[in-house]
C-alpha positions in Angstrom: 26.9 13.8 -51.6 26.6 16.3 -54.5 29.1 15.7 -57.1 29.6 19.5 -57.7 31.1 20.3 -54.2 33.6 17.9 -54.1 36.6 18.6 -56.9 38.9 21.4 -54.7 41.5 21.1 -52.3 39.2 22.1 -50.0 36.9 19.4 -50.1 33.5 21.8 -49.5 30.9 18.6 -49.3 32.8 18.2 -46.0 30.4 21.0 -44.9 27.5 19.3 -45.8 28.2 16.2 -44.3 28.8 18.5 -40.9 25.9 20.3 -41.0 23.3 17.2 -42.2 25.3 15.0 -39.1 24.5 17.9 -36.3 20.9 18.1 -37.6 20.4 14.4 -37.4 21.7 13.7 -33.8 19.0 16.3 -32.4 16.1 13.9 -34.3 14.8 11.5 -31.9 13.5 8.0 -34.1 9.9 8.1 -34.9 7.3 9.7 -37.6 7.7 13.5 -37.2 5.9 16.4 -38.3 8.4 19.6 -39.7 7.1 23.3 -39.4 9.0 25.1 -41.5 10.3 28.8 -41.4 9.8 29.4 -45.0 12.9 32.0 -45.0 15.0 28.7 -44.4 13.7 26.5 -47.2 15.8 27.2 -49.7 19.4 27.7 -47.5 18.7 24.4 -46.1 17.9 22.6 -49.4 21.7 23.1 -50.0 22.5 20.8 -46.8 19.4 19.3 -46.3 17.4 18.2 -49.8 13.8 16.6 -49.4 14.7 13.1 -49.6 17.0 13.5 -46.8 14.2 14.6 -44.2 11.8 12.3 -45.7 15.0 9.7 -44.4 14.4 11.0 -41.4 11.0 9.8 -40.9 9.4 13.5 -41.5 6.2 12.1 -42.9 4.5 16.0 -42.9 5.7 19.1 -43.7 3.9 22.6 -43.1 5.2 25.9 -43.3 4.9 28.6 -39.7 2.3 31.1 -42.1 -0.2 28.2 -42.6 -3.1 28.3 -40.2 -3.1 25.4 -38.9 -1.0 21.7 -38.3 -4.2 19.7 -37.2 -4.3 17.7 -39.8 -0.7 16.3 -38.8 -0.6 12.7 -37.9 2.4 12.2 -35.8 2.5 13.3 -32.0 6.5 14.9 -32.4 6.2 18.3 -33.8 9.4 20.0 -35.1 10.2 23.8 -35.7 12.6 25.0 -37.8 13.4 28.8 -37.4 15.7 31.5 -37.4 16.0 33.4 -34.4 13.6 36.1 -35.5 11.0 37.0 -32.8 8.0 37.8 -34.8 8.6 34.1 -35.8 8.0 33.5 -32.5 4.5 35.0 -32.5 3.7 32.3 -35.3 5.4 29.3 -33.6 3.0 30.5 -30.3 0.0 30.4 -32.4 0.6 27.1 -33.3 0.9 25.6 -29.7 -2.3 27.5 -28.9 -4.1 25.9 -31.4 -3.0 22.5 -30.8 -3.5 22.9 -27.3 -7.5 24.6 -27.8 -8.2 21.9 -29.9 -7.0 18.8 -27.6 -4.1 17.6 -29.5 -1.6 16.2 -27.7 2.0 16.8 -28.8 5.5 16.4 -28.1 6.7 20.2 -29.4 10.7 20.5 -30.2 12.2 24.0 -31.8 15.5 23.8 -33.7 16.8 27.3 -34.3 19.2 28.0 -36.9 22.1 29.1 -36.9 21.2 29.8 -32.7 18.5 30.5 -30.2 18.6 34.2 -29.0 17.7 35.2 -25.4 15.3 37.8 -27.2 13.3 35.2 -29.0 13.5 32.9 -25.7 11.6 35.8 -23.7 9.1 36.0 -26.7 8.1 32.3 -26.1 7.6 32.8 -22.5 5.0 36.3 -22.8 3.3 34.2 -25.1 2.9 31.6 -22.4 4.1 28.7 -24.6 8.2 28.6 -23.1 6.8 25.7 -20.6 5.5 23.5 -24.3 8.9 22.4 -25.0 10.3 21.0 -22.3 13.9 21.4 -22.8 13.4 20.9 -26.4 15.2 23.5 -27.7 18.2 22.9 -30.0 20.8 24.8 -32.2 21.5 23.8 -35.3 24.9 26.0 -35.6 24.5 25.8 -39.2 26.3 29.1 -40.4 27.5 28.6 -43.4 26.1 26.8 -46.4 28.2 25.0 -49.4 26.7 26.5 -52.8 29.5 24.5 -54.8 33.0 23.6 -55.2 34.6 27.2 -54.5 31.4 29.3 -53.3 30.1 29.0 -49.6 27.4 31.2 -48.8 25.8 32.4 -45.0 22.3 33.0 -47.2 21.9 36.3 -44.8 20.6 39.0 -47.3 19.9 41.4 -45.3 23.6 41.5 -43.8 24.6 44.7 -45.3 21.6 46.6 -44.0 21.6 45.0 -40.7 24.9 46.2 -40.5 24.9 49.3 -42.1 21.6 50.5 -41.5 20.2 49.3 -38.3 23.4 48.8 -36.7 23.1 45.8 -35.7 26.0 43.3 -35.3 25.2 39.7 -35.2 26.5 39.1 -38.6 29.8 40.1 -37.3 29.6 37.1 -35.0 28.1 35.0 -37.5 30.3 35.3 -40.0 33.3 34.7 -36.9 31.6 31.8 -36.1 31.3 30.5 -39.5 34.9 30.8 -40.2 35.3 28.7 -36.9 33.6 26.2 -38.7 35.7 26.1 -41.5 38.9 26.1 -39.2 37.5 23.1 -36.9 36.6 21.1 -40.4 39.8 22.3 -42.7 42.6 23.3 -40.0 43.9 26.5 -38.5 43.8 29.7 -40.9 47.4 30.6 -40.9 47.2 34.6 -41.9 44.8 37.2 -42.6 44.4 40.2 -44.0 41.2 42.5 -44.7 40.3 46.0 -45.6 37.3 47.8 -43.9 36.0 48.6 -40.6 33.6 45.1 -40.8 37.0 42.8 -41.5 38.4 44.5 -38.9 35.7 43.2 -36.4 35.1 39.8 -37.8 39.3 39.1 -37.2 39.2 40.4 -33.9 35.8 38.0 -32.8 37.7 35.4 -35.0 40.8 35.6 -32.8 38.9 35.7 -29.5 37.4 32.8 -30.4 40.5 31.2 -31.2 41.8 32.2 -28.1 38.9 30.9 -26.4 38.8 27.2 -28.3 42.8 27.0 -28.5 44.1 26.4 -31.8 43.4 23.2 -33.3 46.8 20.8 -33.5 47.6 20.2 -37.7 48.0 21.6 -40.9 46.8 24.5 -42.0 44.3 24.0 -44.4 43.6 27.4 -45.6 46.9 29.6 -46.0 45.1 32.6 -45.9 42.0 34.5 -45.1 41.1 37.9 -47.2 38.1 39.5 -45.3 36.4 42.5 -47.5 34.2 44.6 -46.1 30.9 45.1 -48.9 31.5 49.2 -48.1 34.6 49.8 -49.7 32.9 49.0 -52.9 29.7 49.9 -53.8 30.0 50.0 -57.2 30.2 46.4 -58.0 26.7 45.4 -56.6 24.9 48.3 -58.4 27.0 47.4 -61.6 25.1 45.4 -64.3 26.8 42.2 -64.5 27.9 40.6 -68.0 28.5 37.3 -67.4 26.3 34.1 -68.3 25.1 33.7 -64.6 25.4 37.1 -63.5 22.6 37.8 -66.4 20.5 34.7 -65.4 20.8 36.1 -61.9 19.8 40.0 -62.6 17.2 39.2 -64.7 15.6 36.1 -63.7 16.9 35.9 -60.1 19.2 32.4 -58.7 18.6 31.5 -55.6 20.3 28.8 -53.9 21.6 27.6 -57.1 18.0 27.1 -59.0 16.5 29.7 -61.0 12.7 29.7 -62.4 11.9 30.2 -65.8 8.7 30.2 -67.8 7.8 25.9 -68.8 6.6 26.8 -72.1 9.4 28.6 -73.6 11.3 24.9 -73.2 8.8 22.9 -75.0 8.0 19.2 -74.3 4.2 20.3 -74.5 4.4 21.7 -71.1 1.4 23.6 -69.2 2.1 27.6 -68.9 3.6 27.0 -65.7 7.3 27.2 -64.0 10.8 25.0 -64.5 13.1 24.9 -62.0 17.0 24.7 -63.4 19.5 23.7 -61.1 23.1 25.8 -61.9 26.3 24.5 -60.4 29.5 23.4 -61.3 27.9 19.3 -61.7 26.8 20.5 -65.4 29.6 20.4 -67.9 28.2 22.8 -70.0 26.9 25.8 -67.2 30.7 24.9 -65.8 31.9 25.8 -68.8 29.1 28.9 -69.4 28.6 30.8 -66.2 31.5 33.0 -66.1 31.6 33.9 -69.9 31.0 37.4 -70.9 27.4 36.7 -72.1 28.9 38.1 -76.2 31.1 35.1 -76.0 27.8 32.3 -75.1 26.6 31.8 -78.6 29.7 31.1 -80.1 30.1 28.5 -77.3 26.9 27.0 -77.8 27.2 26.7 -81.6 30.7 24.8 -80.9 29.1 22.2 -78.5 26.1 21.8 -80.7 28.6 20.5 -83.5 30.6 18.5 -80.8 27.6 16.4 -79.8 25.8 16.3 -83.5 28.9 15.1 -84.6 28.6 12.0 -81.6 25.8 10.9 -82.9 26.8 10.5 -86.4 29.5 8.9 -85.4 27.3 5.6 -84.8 26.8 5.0 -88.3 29.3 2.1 -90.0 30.5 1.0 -86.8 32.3 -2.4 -85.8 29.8 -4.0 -83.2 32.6 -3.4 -80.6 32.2 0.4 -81.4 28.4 0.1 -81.6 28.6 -1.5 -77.7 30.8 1.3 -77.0 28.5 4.2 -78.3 25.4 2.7 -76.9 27.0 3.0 -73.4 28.1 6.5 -73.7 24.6 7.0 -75.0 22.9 8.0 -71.3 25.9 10.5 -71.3 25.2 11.7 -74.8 21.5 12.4 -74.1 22.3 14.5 -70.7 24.8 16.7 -72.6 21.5 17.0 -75.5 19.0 18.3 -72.9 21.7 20.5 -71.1 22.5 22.0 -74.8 18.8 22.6 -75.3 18.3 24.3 -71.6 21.1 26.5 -71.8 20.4 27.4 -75.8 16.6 28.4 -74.5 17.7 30.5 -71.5 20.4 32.0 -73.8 17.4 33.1 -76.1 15.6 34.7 -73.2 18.5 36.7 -71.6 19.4 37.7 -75.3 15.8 39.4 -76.0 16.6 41.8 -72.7 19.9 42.7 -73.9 19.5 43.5 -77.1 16.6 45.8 -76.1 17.0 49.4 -77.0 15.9 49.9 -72.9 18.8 47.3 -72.1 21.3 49.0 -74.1 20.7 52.5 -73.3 21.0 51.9 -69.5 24.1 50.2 -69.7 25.5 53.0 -72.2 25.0 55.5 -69.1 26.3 53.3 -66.6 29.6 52.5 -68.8 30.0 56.6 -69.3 29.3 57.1 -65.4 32.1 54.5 -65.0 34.8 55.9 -67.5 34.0 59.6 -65.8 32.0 60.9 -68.7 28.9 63.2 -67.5 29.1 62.4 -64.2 29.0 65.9 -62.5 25.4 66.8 -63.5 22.0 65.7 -63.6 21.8 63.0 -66.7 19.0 63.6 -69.3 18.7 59.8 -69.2 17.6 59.4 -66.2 15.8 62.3 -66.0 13.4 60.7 -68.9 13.5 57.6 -67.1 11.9 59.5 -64.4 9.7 61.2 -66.2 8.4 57.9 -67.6 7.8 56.2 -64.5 10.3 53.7 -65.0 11.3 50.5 -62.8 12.6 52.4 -59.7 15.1 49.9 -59.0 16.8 50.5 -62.5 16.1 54.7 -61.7 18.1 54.7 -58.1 20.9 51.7 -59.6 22.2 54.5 -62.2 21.9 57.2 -59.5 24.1 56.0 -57.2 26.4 54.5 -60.0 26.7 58.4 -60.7 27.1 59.1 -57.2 30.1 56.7 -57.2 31.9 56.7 -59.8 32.3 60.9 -59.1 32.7 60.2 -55.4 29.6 62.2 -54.7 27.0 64.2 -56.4 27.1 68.0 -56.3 24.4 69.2 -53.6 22.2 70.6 -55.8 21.7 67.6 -58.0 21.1 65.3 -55.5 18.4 67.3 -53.8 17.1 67.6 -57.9 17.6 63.8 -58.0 15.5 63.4 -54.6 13.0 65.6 -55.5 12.3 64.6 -58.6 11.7 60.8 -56.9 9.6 61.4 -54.1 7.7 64.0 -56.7 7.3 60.9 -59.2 7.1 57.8 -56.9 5.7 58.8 -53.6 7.0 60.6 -50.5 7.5 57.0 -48.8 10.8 56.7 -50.8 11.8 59.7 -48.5 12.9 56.6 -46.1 15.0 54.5 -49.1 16.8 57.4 -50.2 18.0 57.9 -46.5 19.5 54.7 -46.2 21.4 55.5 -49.4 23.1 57.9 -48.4 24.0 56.5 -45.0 25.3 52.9 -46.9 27.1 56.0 -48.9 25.3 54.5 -52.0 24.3 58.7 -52.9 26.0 61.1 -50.9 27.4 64.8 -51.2 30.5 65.8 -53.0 33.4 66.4 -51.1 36.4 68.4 -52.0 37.9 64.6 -52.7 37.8 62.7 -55.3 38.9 59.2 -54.2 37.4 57.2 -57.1 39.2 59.2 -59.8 42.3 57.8 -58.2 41.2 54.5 -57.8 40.0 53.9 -61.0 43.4 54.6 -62.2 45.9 52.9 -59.8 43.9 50.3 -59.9 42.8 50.2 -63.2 39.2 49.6 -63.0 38.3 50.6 -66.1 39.7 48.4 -69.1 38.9 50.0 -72.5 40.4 47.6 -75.0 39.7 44.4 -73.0 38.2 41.2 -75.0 34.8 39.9 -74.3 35.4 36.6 -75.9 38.9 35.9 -75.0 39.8 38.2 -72.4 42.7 38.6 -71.0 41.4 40.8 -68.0 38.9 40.6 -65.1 37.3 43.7 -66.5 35.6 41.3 -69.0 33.0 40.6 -66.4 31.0 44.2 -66.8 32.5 44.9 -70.7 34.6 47.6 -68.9 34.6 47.7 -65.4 37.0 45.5 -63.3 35.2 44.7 -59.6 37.6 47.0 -57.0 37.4 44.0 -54.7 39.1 41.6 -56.9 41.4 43.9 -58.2 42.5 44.3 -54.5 42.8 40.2 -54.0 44.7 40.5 -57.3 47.5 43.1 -55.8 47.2 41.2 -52.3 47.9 37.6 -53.6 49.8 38.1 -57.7 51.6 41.6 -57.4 55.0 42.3 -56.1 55.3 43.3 -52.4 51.5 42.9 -52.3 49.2 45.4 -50.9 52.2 47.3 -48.8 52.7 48.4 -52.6 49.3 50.3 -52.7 49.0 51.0 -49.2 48.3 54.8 -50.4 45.4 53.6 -52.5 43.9 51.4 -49.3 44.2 54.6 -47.7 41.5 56.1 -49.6 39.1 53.7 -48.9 36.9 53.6 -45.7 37.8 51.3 -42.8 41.3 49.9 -41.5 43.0 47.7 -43.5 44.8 44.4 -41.8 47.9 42.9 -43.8 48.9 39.8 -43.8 48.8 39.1 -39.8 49.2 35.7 -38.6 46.4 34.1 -37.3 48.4 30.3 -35.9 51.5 29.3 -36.5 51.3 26.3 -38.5 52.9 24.6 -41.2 51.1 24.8 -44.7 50.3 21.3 -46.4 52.1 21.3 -49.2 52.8 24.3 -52.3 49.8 24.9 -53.8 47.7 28.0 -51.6 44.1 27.9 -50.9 42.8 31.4 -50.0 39.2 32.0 -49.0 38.0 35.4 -50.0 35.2 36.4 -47.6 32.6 38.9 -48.5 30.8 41.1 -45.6 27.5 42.4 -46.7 27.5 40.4 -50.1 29.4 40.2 -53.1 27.7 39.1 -56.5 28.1 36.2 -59.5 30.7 38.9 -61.4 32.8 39.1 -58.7 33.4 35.4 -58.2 33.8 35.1 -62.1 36.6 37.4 -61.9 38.3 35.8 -58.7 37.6 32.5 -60.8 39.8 33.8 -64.2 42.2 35.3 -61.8 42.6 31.9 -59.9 43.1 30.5 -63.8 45.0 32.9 -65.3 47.9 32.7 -63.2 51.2 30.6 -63.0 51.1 30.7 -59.0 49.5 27.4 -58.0 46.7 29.6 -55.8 42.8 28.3 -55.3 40.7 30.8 -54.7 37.4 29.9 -52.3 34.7 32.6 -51.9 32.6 32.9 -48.7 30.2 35.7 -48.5 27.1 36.4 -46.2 25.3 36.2 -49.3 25.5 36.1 -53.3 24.0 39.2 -54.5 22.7 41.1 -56.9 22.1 45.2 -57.9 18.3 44.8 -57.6 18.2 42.5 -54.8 20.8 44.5 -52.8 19.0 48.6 -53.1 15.8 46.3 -52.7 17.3 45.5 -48.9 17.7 48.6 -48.6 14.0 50.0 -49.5 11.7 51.2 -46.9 8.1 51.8 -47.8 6.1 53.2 -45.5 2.7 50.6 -45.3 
């Protein structure tokens, strides 16, 4: 059990444990050969690490894209997909072989999180339904633990499923995830939720309630926030400020480990990559990853005295002392190598940011945000055009601008369009359609909604501090995310978000307060509220959910579930279409 989920009142590893027991009892005993769908390698790492399937007598591993499992030396032959029907295709491909080459084998497919009648049909045109005999499992794992107050669904492409294609299965995923969570914690015992998404993930929730029948004890989670990922789209395209918000934009984290260049940590390694695992286990990234990244160094330099200081401690000691230090020793050492990782990747991050490129990107963005220049077309990123620039950087400023003045005027949009498709090819045509209808770049209307909201809700924090803040805003310098501001009214302010119910009214979707969901008793005084994210929410916005959940008296835990942690580049790169 990982050290780093247990810790909360909500005991997280308890998923684990749920998810690592269903996926055992569909094993039969014996050698076993696993096929993996490499989109699930990573998400089930977090329930499901290496040694664990080697446990289970899974002597071979191959992924679906390799050509072939010949070489394979036990008769049962496991698939692991999602429900995905081109996946399908690859799985069918496989069976053919086997079967053209004489191999006899016993062929089982476990999809995750559940089969799908579409993917069932696939199997049978391709003539290989008959192969598995009954074989076919669910693993209903919907939701993944990431660490002691962060679950994630690992669905990426949520938003623009959603948005975009209009498709609704993460609507019922995310339902049946919180289902999950009910059967392993207790009943939820209210909810509230803003957006037309959290509208339809309570409804399926209480269906399904309705259908299972409440469970009989205590509540274990008081209250369920649901927040749809449209009502703020600035937060995602925001550059994030904190430690692990800037390991995430820049080098990318994905299921809590993030690659970095081997040679820039020494040990004589090859050029090569190092994988570092971040979560809430390390004492110094728990301490780290939701600093403003100013405020790092000084932390470092502190704990590098700390632990120099340790070890000269050793000298003139009493043997009882010396028997003493040498047993912290193993301790000491860990704390050493985790200083030196963290000083290294500080080194990296801090090269980016202090780049001229660095700086004068974020300038713009932090003018867009305080309403400065917003109504025409910038000079900055008109040069950034010009130059050919990163297009994910180009379109994360435009639609900053596009937010923060609740639309562009018509005829700089079409310039801003123009000017891309002129630069970077008429198959951005497509991306910059699904922009506008995630409302990413749109229009202006006579409205301007985000002028109001940045002041009732005092987004934007001038005088804030980095290194000791005393605001959420400290998480982009300035900007305070508009989703946690809103958990912030809901949960700390005075007649909650019935106070503000003119300012929910400006933004899209329904909003649902405080209904109950069963009527049970709570276990004791201190709340635990899960914050669930629809479409995404990103590292910043659990850093400022985390400082609220510290900063005040109100004995509240915060939990965040999301569909998936995000980030600006990742989240427009969903949302990319080029034409092959």
């Amino acid at each position: 059990m990982n050290s780093n989920l247990s810790g909360g009142r909500l005991n997280i590893a308890a998923l684990q444990d749920f998810a690592r027991r269903e996926l055992i009892s569909m094993l039969e005993d014996g050698p076993k050969t696993l096929v993996w769908d490499e989109g699930l390698i990573g998400p089930v790492s977090l329930v499901a690490p290496y040694n664990l399937l080697k446990e289970q007598e899974f002597n071979q591993m191959f992924s679906l894209s390799e050509g072939s499992i010949s070489s394979s030396t036990s008769r049962t032959v496991i698939f692991l997909t999602r429900p995905l029907p081109k996946l399908m295709d690859s799985i069918a491909e496989h069976v053919h072989n086997e079967e053209r080459k004489g191999q006899r084998r016993d062929f089982h497919i476990i999809f995750v999180p559940r089969k799908t009648w579409l993917c069932e049909t696939r199997l049978k045109n391709r003539g290989v339904y008959g192969n598995f005999k009954g074989n076919i499992h669910e693993w209903a794992c919907d939701i993944y633990p990431v660490d002691s107050d962060v679950m994630s669904m690992e669905q990426p492409a949520a938003f623009k499923e959603l948005i975009i294609e209009e498709d609704p299965t993460c609507i019922y995923s995310v339902a049946q995830g919180l289902s999950t969570l009910q059967e392993l914690f207790g009943p939820i015992a209210k909810v509230s939720g803003q957006g037309k998404a959290a509208k339809q993930v309570l409804d399926l929730l209480r269906r399904i309630k309705a259908e299972k029948g409440a469970p009989e004890k205590s509540s274990g989670i008081d209250h369920l926030i649901v927040l749809d990922r449209g009502i703020d789209l600035l937060s995602p395209v925001a550059t994030q400020l904190t430690y692990e918000g800037l390991i995430d934009e820049l080098f990318g984290i994905n299921q809590t480990k993030v690659i970095m260049p081997a040679e820039k940590f020494g040990q004589g390694e090859e050029q090569g990559k190092k994988t570092i695992i971040l979560n809430s286990g390390e004492e110094l990234f728990a301490e780290l990853r939701d600093k403003n990244f100013s405020a790092v160094g000084n932390a470092l330099s502190r704990k590098a005295r700390i632990i120099a200081a340790e070890f000269d401690s050793r000298h003139g000691q009493t043997v009882q002392q010396m028997k003493q230090f040498v047993a912290r020793l193993p301790q000491m050492t860990l704390a050493k190598q985790s200083l030196a990782t963290h000083t290294t990747i500080a080194e990296l991050i801090k090269e980016i940011t202090d780049s001229f490129p660095f700086m004068d990107s974020l300038l713009v963005e932090q003018e867009f945000m305080n309403g400065i220049d917003t109504d025409k077309a910038h000079p900055f990123i008109e040069d950034q055009i010009a130059q050919k620039e990163d297009l994910l950087k180009v379109l994360r400023l435009i639609c900053i601008q596009s937010i923060t003045n609740s639309g562009l005027k018509p005829k700089v949009l079409d310039y801003y369009k123009r000017e891309i498709v002129h630069v970077y090819g008429f198959e951005h045509l497509l991306t910059l359609t699904n922009l506008e209808k995630a409302g990413l770049l749109r229009s202006q209307q006579s409205a301007r909604p985000f002028t109001v909201l940045r002041k009732t809700l005092r987004l934007v924090v001038q005088d804030g501090s980095e290194s000791n803040p005393t605001d959420m805003s400290y998480v982009h310098s300035v900007y305070a995310p508009l989703t946690a501001r809103l958990v912030q009214h809901l949960v700390y302010k005075p007649g909650g978000w019935k106070a503000i119910q003119d300012v929910l009214s400006s933004l899209p979707g329904p909003t649902i307060l405080e209904e109950p969901l069963c009527e049970v008793q709570p276990l004791d005084s201190s709340k635990v509220i899960v914050v669930f994210f629809v479409g995404g929410c990103t590292m910043a916005e659990i850093s400022a959910l985390r400082f609220l959940a510290q900063q005040e008296e109100a004995p509240v835990e915060l939990i965040v579930a999301t569909t998936a942690i995000i980030n600006g580049n990742n989240f427009l790169r969903n949302l990319m279409e080029v034409v092959k």
